[in-house]
C-alpha positions as CSV (number, residue, x, y, z in Angstrom):
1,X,-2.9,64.5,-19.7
2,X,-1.2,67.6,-18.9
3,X,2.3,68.4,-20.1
4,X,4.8,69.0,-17.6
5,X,8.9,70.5,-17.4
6,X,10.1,67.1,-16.4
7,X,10.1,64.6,-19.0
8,X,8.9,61.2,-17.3
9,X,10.5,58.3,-17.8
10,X,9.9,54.1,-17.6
11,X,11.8,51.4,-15.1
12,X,13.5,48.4,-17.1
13,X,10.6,45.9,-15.5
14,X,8.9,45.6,-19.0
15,X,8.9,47.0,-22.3
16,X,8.4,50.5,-23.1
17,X,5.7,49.8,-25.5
18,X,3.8,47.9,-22.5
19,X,4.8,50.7,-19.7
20,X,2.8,53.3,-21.9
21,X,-0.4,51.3,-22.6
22,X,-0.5,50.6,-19.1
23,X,0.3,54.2,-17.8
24,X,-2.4,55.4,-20.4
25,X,-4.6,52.2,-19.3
26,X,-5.2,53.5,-15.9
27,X,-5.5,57.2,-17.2
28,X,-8.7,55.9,-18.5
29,X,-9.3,53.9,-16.0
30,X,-9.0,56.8,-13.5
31,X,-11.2,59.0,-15.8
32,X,-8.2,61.0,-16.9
33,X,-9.9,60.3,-20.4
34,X,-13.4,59.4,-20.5
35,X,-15.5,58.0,-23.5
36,X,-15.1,59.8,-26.5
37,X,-12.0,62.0,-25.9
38,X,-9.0,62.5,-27.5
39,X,-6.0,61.0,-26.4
40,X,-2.6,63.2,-27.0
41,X,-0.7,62.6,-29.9
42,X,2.0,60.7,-31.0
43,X,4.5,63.6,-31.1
44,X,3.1,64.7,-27.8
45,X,3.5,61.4,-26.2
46,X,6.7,60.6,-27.7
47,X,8.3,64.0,-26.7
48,X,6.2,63.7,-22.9
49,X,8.1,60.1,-22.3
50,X,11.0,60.3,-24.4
51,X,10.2,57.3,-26.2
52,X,10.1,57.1,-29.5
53,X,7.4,58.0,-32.1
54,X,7.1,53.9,-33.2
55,X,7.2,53.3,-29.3
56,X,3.4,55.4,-28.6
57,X,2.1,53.7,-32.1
58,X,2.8,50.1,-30.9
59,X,1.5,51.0,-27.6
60,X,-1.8,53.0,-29.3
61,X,-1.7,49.5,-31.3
62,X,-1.8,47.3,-28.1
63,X,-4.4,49.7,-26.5
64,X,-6.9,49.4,-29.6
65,X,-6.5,45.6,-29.9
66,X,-7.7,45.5,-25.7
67,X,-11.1,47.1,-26.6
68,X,-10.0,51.0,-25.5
69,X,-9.6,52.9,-28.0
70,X,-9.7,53.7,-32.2
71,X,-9.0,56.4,-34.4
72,X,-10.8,58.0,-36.9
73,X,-9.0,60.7,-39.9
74,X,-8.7,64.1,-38.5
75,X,-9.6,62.9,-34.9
76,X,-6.7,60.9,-34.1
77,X,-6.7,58.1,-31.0
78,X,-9.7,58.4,-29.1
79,X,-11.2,56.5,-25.4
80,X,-14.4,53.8,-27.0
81,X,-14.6,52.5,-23.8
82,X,-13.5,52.7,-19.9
83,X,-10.7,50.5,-18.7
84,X,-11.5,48.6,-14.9
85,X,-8.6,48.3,-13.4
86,X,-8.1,45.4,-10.8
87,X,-5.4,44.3,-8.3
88,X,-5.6,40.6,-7.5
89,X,-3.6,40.2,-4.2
90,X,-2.9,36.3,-3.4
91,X,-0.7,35.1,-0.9
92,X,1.3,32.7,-3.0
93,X,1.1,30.7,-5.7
94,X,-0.8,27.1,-5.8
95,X,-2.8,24.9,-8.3
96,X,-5.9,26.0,-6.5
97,X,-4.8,29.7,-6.8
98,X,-4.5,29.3,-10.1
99,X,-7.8,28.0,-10.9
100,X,-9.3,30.7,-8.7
101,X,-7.3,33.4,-10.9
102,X,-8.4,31.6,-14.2
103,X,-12.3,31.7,-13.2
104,X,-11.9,35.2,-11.7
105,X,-10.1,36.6,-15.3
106,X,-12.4,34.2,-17.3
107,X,-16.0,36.0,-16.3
108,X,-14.2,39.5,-16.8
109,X,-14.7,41.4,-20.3
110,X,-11.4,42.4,-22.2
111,X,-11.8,45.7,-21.0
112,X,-10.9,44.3,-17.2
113,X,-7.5,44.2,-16.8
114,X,-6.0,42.2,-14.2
115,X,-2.9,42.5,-12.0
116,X,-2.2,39.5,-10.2
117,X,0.7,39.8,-7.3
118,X,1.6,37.5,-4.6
119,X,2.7,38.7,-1.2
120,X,4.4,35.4,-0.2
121,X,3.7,35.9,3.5
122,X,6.2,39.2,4.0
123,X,4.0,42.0,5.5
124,X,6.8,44.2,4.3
125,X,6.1,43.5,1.0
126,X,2.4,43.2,1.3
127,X,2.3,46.7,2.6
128,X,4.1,48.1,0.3
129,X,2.2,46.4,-2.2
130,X,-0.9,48.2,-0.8
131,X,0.3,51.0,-0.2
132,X,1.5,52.0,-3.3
133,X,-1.4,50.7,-5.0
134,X,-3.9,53.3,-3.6
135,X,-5.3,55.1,-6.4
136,X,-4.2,53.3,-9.4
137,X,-7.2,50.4,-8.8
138,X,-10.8,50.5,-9.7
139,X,-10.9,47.5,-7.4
140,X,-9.3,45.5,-4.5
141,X,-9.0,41.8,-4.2
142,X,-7.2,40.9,-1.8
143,X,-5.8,37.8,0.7
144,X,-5.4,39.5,4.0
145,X,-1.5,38.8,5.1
146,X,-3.5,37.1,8.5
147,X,-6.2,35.0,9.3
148,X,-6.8,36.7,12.8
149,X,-5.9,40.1,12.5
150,X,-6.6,42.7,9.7
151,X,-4.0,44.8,8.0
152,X,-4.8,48.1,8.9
153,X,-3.1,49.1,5.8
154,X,-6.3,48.1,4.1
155,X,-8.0,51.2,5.7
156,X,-6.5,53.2,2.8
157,X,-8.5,51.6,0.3
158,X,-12.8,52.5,0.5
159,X,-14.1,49.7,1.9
160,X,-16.7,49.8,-1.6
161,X,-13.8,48.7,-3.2
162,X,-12.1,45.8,-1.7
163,X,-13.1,42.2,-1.0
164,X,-11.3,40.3,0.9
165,X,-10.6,37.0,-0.1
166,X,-9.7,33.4,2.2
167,X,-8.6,34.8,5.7
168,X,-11.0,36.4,7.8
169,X,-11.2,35.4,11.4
170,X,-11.4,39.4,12.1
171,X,-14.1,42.3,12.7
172,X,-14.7,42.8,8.8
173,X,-18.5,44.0,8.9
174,X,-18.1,46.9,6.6
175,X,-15.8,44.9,3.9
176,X,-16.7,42.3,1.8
177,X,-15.5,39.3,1.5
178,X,-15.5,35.8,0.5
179,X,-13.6,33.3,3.0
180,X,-13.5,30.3,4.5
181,X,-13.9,28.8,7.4
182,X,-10.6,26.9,9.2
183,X,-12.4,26.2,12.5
184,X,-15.8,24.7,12.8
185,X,-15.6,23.7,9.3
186,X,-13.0,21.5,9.8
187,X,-14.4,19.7,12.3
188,X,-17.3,19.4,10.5
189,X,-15.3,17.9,7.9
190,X,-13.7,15.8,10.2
191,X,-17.0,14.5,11.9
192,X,-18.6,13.6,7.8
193,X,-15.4,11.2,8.0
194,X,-15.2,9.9,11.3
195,X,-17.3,6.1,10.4
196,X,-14.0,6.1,7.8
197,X,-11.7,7.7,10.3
198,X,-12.0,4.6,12.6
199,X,-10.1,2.1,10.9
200,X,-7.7,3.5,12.1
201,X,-6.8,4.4,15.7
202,X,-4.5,7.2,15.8
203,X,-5.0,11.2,13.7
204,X,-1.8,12.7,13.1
205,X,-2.0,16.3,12.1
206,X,1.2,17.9,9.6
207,X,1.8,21.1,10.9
208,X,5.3,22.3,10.3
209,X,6.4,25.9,12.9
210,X,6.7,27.7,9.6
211,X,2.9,26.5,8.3
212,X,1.3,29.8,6.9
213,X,-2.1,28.3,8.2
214,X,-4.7,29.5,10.9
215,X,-3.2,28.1,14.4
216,X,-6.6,27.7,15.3
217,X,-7.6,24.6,13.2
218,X,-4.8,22.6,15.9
219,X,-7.7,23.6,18.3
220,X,-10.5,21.9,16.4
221,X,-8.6,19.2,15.3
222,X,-7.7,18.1,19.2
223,X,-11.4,18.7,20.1
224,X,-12.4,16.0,17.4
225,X,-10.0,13.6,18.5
226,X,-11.1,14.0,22.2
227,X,-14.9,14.1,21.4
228,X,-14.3,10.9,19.1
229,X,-12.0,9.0,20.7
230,X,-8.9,9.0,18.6
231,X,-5.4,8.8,19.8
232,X,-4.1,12.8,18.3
233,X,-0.8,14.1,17.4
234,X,0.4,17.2,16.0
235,X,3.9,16.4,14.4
236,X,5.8,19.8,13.4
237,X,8.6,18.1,12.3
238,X,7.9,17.1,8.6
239,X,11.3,16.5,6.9
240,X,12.2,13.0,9.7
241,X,8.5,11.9,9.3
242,X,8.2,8.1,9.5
243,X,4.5,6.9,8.2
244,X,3.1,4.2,10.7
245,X,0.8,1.1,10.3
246,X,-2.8,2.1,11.4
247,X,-2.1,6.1,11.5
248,X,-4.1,8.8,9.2
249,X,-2.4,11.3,7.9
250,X,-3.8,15.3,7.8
251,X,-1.4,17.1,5.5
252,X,-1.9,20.5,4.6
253,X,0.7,21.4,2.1
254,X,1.1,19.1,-1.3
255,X,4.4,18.9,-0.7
256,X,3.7,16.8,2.8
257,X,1.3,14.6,0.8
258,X,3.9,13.9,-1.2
259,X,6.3,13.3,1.5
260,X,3.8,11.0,3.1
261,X,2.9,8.3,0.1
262,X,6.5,8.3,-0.7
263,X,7.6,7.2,3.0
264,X,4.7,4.6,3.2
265,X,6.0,3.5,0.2
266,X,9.4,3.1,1.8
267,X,8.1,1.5,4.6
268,X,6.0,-1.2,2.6
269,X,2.9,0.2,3.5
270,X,-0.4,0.9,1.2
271,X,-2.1,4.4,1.9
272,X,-6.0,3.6,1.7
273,X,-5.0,0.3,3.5
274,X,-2.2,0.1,6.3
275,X,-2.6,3.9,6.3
276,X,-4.8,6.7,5.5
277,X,-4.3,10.1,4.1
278,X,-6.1,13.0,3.7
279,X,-5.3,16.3,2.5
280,X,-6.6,19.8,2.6
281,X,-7.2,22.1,-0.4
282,X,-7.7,19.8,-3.6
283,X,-6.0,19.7,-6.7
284,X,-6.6,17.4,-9.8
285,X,-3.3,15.5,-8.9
286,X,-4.8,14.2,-6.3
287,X,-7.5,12.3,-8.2
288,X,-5.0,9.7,-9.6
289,X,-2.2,10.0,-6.8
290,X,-2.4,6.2,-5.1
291,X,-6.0,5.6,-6.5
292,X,-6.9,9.4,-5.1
293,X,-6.5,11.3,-2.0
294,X,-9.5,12.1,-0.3
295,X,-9.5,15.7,0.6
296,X,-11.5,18.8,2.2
297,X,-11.6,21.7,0.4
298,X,-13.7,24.8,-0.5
299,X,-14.3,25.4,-4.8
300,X,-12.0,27.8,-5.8
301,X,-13.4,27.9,-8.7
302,X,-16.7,29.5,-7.2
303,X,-14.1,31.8,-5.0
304,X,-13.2,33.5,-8.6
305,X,-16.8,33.4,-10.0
306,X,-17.6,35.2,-6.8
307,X,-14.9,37.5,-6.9
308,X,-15.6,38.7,-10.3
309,X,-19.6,39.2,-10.0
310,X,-18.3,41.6,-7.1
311,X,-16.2,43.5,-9.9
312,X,-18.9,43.8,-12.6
313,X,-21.4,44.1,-10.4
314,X,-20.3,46.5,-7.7
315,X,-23.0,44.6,-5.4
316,X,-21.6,44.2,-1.6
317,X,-21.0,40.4,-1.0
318,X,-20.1,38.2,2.9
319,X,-19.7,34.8,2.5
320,X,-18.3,32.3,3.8
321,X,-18.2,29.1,1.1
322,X,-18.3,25.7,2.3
323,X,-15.7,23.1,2.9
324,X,-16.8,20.1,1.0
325,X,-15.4,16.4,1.3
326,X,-14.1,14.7,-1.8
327,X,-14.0,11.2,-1.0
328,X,-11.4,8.8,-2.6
329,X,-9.4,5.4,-1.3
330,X,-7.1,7.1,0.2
331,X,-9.7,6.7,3.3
C-alpha cells in the first residue's frame, strides 16, 4: 500500500477499527497483498489514516481472528490467506430473503466475507449501489431492479463475475443466474391445484398498483381462470378488501395474507372452509397460521446453496428452480 501526501480519512458509518479491517480486507482481496507479504506497520498505518496506533492493532486483531492474517517476531502482520469479497444485492428484506442469505453465508468459509444490501425497488439507489461497487467485489450477486428488463448498469461488472439472482424475464445468455419462473410456472401451480380450486367458484388475485411483482403473472393467472372455468378478478385495492363466502384468495405479499384471515375472521367466515387462501413465497408462519396456508413457492434455501457453489466454485450456472406446491387446509 503505497503512501501518499493526503492523509485518508474514514466516514462516521462504522467504527474506525472496522473501516480499516475492511479497507485492508479488500486490499487483499484485490491482491494489493497476496499470501505471505507483509502488511505496513502500525506506525505507518496509524500515521497513513490518522487513527490511532490502538486503532490499526484492534483492527490487525479483527483481521487475524477472520482467518487473514498473523504475525510472527521480526516479520510483523503478514497475508495467510486471500480474502473473497462478495456483494449480496437483494431487493428488500423478507423471511424468505433471509433464509436465502443464511444458506448463501452458511456454505462460505470465514475467509468469504459478505455484504448484504437491499435496493428497495429505487433504481437510483440500485445504480449507485452498482456503480460504486465496481472494483471493490470478487463477486456479484445480484436481484436485477426488473423482471423484464436488465439494468444496463450491470454491464460494468464481467459477466464471470455476477449471477443474477430471482428476476430474469430478459436476454441474459452470457450471465448467470439462478431465477424463477412467474409465468408458466404459475400456472402450472395453479393447474396442480385446480381439483382443490373448485370448491370454490370464483379466483380473486391481490395485486395492489404499487406490487413490485412481474405484471405478467396477471396474464397467466386470467388464462387459467378462462381455460378452467373460474369466475377471475384482479382486486388492486387491498386496504377496503371484503373477504367473500366461496372466493379463494391469491395473495402475494404477507401482509395481504394477513389482511385476508383477519377480514374472514370479521366476517364470520373460516378460511380452508367458506373461503380459501393461498399465498406465494412460503415462510414458516404460514405452517401454523389458521391450520396452514397452502402456498407456491420456489426453496430459497437451495437459491443460497446455489449462489454460493457459484462463489467457491467459479463454475458458470442458468437455472431456473422450480415452483413447488405446499399443500395445507387453507385449500
Amino acid at each position: 500500500m503505497r503512501r501518499t501526501d493526503k492523509k485518508k480519512t474514514f466516514g462516521q458509518q462504522s467504527s474506525k477499527v472496522t473501516q480499516l479491517a475492511d479497507t485492508l480486507s479488500q486490499a487483499i482481496s484485490m491482491k494489493k497483498f497476496r499470501e505471505g507479504d507483509s502488511l505496513p506497520s502500525i506506525n505507518q498505518l496509524s500515521a497513513e489514516y490518522g487513527v490511532s496506533r490502538d486503532t490499526v492493532f484492534k483492527a490487525f486483531l479483527d483481521l487475524r481472528e477472520r482467518g487473514l492474517i498473523d504475525s510472527t517476531p521480526g516479520k510483523g502482520y503478514y497475508v495467510t490467506s486471500q480474502v473473497t469479497n462478495v456483494l449480496l444485492l437483494l431487493d428488500q428484506y423478507t423471511p424468505f430473503k433471509e433464509a436465502l442469505y443464511n444458506s448463501f453465508v452458511k456454505h462460505l468459509p470465514i475467509n468469504y466475507k459478505v455484504d448484504l444490501l437491499f435496493h428497495q425497488y429505487n433504481e437510483r439507489l440500485f445504480n449507485t449501489i452498482i456503480r460504486e461497487s465496481v472494483g471493490k467485489y470478487n463477486k456479484y450477486i445480484v436481484m436485477n431492479f426488473d423482471n423484464e428488463k436488465f439494468s444496463m448498469v450491470l454491464n460494468k461488472i464481467h459477466p464471470t463475475k455476477l449471477l443474477l439472482l430471482d428476476f430474469g424475464k430478459f436476454e441474459k445468455e452470457k450471465y448467470s443466474y439462478i431465477c424463477q419462473d412467474f409465468d408458466e410456472a404459475f400456472y402450472q401451480a395453479l393447474l396442480m391445484l385446480k381439483e382443490r380450486l373448485r370448491h370454490y367458484p370464483q379466483l380473486v388475485l391481490l395485486f395492489s398498483k404499487n406490487l413490485k411483482h412481474p405484471q405478467s403473472s396477471k396474464e397467466y393467472f386470467t388464462r387459467f381462470c378462462e381455460e378452467q372455468g373460474f369466475l377471475c378478478e384482479i382486486q388492486e385495492d387491498i386496504e377496503n378488501l371484503t373477504v367473500r363466502k366461496g372466493v379463494v384468495y391469491i395473495a402475494i405479499k404477507q401482509q395481504d395474507v394477513v389482511k385476508v384471515v383477519k377480514q374472514g375472521r370479521l366476517e364470520g367466515l373460516k378460511c380452508g372452509k367458506d373461503f380459501g387462501l393461498l399465498a406465494y413465497n412460503d415462510i414458516p408462519s404460514y405452517e401454523v397460521i389458521d391450520e396452514g396456508i397452502t402456498s407456491l413457492s420456489i426453496d430459497w434455501e437451495m437459491m443460497g446453496n446455489e449462489a454460493a457453489n457459484f462463489v467457491l466454485n467459479n463454475v458458470p450456472i442458468q437455472k431456473y428452480l422450480p415452483t413447488e406446491v405446499r399443500l395445507r387446509k387453507s385449500l
